[in-house]
C-alpha positions as CSV (number, residue, x, y, z in Angstrom):
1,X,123.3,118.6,123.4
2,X,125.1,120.4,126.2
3,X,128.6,121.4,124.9
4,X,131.0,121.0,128.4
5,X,134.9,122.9,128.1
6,X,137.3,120.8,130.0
7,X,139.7,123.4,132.1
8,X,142.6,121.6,132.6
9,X,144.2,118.4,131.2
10,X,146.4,116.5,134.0
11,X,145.2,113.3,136.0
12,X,141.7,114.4,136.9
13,X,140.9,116.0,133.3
14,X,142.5,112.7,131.7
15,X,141.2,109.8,133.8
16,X,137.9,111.0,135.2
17,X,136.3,114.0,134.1
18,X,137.1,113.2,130.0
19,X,135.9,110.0,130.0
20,X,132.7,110.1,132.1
21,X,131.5,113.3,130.0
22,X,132.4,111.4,126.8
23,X,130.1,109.0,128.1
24,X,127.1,110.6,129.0
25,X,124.2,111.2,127.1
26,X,123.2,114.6,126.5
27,X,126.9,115.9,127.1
28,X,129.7,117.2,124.8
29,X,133.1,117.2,125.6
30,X,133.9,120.0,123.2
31,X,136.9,121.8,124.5
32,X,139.9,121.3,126.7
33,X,142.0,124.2,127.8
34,X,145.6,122.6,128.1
35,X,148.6,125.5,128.2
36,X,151.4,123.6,126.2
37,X,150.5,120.2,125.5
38,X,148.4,118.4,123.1
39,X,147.2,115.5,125.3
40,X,143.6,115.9,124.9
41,X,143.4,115.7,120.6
42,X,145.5,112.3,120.9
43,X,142.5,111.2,122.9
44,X,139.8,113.0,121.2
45,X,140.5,114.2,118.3
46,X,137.8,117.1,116.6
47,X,138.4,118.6,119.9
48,X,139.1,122.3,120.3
49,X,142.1,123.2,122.7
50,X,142.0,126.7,124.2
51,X,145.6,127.5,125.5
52,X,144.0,130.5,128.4
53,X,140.9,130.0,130.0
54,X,140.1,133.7,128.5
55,X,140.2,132.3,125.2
56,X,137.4,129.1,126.3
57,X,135.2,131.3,128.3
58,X,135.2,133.5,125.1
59,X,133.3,130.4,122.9
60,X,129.6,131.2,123.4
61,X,128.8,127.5,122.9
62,X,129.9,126.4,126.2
63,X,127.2,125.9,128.5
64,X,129.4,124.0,131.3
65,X,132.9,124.3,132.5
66,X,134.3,121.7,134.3
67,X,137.1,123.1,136.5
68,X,139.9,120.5,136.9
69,X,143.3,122.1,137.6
70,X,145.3,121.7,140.9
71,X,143.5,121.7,144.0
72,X,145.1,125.6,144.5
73,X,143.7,127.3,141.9
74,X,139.9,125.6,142.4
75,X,138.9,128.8,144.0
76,X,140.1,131.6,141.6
77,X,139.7,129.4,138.3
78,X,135.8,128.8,139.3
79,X,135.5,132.4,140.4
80,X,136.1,133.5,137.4
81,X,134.3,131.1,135.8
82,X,130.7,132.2,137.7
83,X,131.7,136.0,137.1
84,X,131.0,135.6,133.4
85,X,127.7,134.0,134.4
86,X,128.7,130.2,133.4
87,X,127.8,126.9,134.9
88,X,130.7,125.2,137.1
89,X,131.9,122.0,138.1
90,X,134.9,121.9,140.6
91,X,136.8,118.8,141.1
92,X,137.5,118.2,144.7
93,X,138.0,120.0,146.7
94,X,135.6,122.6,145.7
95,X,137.6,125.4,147.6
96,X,140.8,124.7,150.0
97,X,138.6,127.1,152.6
98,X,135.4,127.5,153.7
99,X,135.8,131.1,153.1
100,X,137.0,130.7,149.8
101,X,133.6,128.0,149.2
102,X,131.3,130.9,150.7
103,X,132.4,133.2,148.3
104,X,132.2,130.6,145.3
105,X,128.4,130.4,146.4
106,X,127.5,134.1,146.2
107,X,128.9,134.4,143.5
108,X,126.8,131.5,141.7
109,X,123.7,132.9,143.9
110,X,124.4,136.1,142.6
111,X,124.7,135.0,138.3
112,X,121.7,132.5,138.5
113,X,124.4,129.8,137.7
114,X,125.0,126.1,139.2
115,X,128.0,125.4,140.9
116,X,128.6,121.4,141.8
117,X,131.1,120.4,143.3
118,X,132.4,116.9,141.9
119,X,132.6,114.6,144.6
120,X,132.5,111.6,142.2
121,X,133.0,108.6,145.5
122,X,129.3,109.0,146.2
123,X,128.6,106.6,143.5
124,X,131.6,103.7,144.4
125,X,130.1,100.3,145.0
126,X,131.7,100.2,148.3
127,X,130.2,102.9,149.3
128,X,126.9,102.4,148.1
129,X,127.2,98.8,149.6
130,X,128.0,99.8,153.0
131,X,124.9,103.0,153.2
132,X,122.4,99.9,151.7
133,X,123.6,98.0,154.9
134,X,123.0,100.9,157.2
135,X,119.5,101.9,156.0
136,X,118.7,98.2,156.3
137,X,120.0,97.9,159.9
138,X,121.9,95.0,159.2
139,X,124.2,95.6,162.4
140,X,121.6,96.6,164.3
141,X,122.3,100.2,166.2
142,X,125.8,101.1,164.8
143,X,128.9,102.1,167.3
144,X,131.8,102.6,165.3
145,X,132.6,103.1,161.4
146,X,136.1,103.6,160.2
147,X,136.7,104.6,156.8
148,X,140.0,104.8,155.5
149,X,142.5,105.2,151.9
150,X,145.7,103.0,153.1
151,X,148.1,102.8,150.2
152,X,151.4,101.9,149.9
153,X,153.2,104.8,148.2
154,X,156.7,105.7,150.3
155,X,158.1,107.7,147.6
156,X,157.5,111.3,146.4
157,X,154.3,111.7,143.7
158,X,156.8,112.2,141.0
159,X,154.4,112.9,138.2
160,X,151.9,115.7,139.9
161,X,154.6,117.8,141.9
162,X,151.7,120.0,142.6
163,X,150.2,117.5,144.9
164,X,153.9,117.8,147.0
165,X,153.4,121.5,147.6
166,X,151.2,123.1,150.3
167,X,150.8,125.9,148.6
168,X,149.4,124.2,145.6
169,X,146.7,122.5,147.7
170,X,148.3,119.4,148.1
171,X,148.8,117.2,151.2
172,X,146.6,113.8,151.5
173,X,144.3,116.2,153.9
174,X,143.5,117.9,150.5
175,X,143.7,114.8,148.4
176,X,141.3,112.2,150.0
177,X,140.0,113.9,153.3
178,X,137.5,115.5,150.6
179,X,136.0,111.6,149.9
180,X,136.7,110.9,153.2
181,X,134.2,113.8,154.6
182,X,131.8,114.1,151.8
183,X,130.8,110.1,152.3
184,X,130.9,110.7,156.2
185,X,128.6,113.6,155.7
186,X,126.2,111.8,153.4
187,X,125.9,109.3,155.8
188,X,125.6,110.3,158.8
189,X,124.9,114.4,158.7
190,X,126.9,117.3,160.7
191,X,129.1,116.0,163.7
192,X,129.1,117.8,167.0
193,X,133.2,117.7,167.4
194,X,136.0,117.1,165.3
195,X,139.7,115.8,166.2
196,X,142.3,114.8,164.2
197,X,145.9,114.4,163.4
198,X,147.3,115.6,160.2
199,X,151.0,114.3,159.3
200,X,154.3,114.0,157.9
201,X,155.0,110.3,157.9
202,X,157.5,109.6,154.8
203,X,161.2,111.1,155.6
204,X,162.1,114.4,154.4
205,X,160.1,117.6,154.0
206,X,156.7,117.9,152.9
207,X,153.4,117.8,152.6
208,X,151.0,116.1,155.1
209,X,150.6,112.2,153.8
210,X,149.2,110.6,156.7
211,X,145.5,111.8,158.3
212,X,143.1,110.3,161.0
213,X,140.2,112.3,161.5
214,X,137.4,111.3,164.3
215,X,134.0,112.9,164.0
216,X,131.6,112.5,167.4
217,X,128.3,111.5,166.9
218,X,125.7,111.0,169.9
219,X,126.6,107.5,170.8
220,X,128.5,107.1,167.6
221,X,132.6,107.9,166.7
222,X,133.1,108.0,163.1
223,X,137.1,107.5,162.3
224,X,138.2,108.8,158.6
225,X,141.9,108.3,157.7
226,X,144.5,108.0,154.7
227,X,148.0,107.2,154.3
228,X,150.6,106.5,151.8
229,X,152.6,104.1,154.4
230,X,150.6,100.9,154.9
231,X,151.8,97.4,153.5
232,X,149.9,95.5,153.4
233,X,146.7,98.1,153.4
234,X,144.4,97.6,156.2
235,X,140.0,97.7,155.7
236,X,138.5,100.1,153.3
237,X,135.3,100.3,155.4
238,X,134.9,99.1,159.4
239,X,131.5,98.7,161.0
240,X,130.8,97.6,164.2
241,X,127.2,97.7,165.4
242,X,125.3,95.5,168.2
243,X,124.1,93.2,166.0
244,X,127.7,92.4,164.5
245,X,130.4,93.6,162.0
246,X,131.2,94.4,158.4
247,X,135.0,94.3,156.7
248,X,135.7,95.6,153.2
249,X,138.9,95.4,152.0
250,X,140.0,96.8,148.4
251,X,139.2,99.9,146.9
252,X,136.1,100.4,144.0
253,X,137.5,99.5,140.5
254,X,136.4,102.3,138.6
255,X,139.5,104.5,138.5
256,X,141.7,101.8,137.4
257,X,139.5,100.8,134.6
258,X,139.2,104.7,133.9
259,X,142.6,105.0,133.6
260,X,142.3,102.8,130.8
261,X,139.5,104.1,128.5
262,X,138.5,107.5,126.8
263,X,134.7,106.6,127.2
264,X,132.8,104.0,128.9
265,X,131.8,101.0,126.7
266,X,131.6,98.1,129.3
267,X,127.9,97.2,130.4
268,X,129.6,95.1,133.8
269,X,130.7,98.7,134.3
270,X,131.4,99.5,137.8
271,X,130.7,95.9,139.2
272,X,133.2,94.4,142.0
273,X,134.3,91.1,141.4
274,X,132.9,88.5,144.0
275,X,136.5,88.0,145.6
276,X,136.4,91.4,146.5
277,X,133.3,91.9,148.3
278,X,132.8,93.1,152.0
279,X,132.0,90.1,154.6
280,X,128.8,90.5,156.9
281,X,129.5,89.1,160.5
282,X,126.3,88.4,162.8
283,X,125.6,86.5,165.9
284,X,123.0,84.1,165.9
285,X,122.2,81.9,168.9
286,X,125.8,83.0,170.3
287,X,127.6,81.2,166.8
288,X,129.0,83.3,164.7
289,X,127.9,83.6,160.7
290,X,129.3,85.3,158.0
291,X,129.0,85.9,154.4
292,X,130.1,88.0,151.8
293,X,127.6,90.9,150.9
294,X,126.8,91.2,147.3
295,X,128.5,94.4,146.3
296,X,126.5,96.9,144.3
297,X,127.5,98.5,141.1
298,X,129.3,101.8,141.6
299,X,128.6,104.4,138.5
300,X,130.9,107.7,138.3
301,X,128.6,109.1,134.7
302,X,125.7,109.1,137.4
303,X,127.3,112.6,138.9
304,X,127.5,113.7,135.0
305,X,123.8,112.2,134.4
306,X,122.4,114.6,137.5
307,X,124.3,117.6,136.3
308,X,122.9,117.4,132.9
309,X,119.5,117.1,134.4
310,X,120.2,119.7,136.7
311,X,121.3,122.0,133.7
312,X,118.0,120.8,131.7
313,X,115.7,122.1,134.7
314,X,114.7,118.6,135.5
315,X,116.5,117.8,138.5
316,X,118.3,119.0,141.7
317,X,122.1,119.4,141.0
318,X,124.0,116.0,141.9
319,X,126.0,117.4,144.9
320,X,124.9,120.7,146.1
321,X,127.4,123.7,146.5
322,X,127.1,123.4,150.2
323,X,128.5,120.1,150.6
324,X,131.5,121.8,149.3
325,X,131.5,124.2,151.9
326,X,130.8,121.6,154.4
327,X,133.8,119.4,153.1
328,X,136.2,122.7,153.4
329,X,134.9,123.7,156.9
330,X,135.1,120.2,158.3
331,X,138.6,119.4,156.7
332,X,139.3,123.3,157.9
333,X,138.8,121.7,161.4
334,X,140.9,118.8,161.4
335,X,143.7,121.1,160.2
336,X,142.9,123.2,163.4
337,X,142.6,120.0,165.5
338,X,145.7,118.5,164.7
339,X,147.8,121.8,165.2
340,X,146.3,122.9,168.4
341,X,146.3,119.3,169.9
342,X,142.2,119.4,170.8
343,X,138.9,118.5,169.9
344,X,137.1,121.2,168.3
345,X,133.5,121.4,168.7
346,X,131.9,122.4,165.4
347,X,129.4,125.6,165.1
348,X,127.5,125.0,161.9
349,X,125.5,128.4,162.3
350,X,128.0,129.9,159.8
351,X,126.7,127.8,156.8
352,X,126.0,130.3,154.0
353,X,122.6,130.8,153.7
């Protein structure tokens, strides 16, 4: 049994990372380190809580950390994390820079530890549905692909003031750009150029809430964007290809249901209902034909499932460490884009080696 220490207790430690490693084989939630509060024993009790981090990383048990405190302190939490030689999982993002990423990788390079970052949306059923499609060629040569997080949330985030301070890491360019890229990455590998426009949307001060980010393929524009101002919310996913279209509206169900539960019980777990399902347009002698495409099961323990394998020396880790870089130094871009007002063309040659 691998015995896992939970750093941090707020929305990510609560809703995603504490049920999913209560749920996995092989895994042990056995610790949370939580400063004040006693959250984490009301859900689990038996649990040990560590009030410092120097005080968990001092229990000889652990084998894994799981890093899940605001997206600021990613970098220096999970630095000193792999400096005592200890297996790390970093919620997204994995590092606000690609500097700060590099350095997170020598220094698990240089303790013979695994660093992964958690970039949990690899396993939505949207998601899955939508790269099934593509390596099927059900639109035939693809031109366009929009992805996109619209919400309808004018007011401030009231319960994580963290995620309403720049310095903090927060900004939706921070928040869901990581999902945004890591999918777009996943799918379609490193883009040539990168343009964007990072904004402030909602009135008043504040953090960037509303992002559009266009990645250039050959022959091929990928748009990414995410906003807290659209009622009602527009497509999840967008395809356009020569042999027709694909709309999917709705988001995958598996953080609402996890908001819900301290461990997964359900064996529909992860399934869309039929209502909610993506529609497959095609031409066919010059009529039109749609359907709905059977969504498949998304499955967030399947991250946990790799990273236990990984840890067992059977297996590749889930999400390698340089998809985290590459989420920084792409998101690092759009930053640049928007502020400059230009396309940047992307040199991958600095990729940590």
């Amino acid at each position: 049994m691998i015995r896992v220490g939970l750093v941090g207790f707020g929305m990510a430690g609560r809703v995603f990372h504490g049920p999913l490693l209560s749920s996995v084989e092989g895994l042990e939630l056995a610790a949370v380190m939580e400063r004040t509060s006693n959250k984490a024993v009301e859900r689990y009790p038996g649990i040990t809580v560590y009030r410092s981090l120097e005080a968990m990383m001092a229990d000889a048990s652990l084998q894994l950390f799981v890093v899940a405190t605001p997206n600021g302190t990613h970098f220096a939490v999970a630095k000193e994390i792999l400096s005592a030689g200890k297996n790390v999982v970093v919620d997204k993002p994995m590092a606000v820079t690609p500097a700060e990423a590099a350095e997170l990788i020598g220094l698990a390079r240089k303790h013979n530890v695994l660093l992964m970052p958690f970039h949990n949306r690899r396993w939505d059923s949207d998601f899955l549905t939508v790269k099934k499609l593509l390596d099927e060629g059900s639109l035939g040569r693809l031109v366009s692909f929009e992805s996109r997080f619209d919400r309808w949330r004018p007011g401030p985030l009231t319960e994580r003031l963290w995620k309403e301070s720049a310095d903090a890491g927060g900004g939706t360019l921070l928040d869901l750009g990581p999902h945004l890229a890591d999918q777009a990455l996943v799918l379609f590998g490193k883009p040539e150029a990168v343009s964007a426009d990072v904004l402030r949307e909602k009135d008043g001060p504040g953090v960037n809430d509303g992002i559009t980010i266009r990645l250039r393929y050959p022959g091929l524009m990928i748009t990414l964007g995410a906003n807290g101002l659209s009622l009602p919310a527009g497509p999840r996913f967008h395809l356009r290809g020569t042999g027709g279209g694909y709309l999917k509206y709705g988001v995958d169900p598996q953080e609402a249901a996890l908001n819900k539960v301290t461990r997964i019980d359900d064996p529909t777990w992860g399934q869309e209902a039929a209502t909610s399902w993506g529609v497959l347009h095609v031409s066919v002698d010059c009529t039109t034909v749609s359907r709905p495409v059977a969504a498949l099961a998304g499955d967030y323990r399947r991250f946990y499932a790799g990273v236990r394998d990984a840890l067992l020396g059977k297996a590749p880790t889930p999400v390698a460490a340089l998809d985290g870089w590459r989420v920084a130094q792409l998101l690092e871009w759009a930053a640049e884009s928007s502020a400059e007002r230009r396309e940047i063309m992307c040199d991958w040659s600095q990729e940590p080696a």
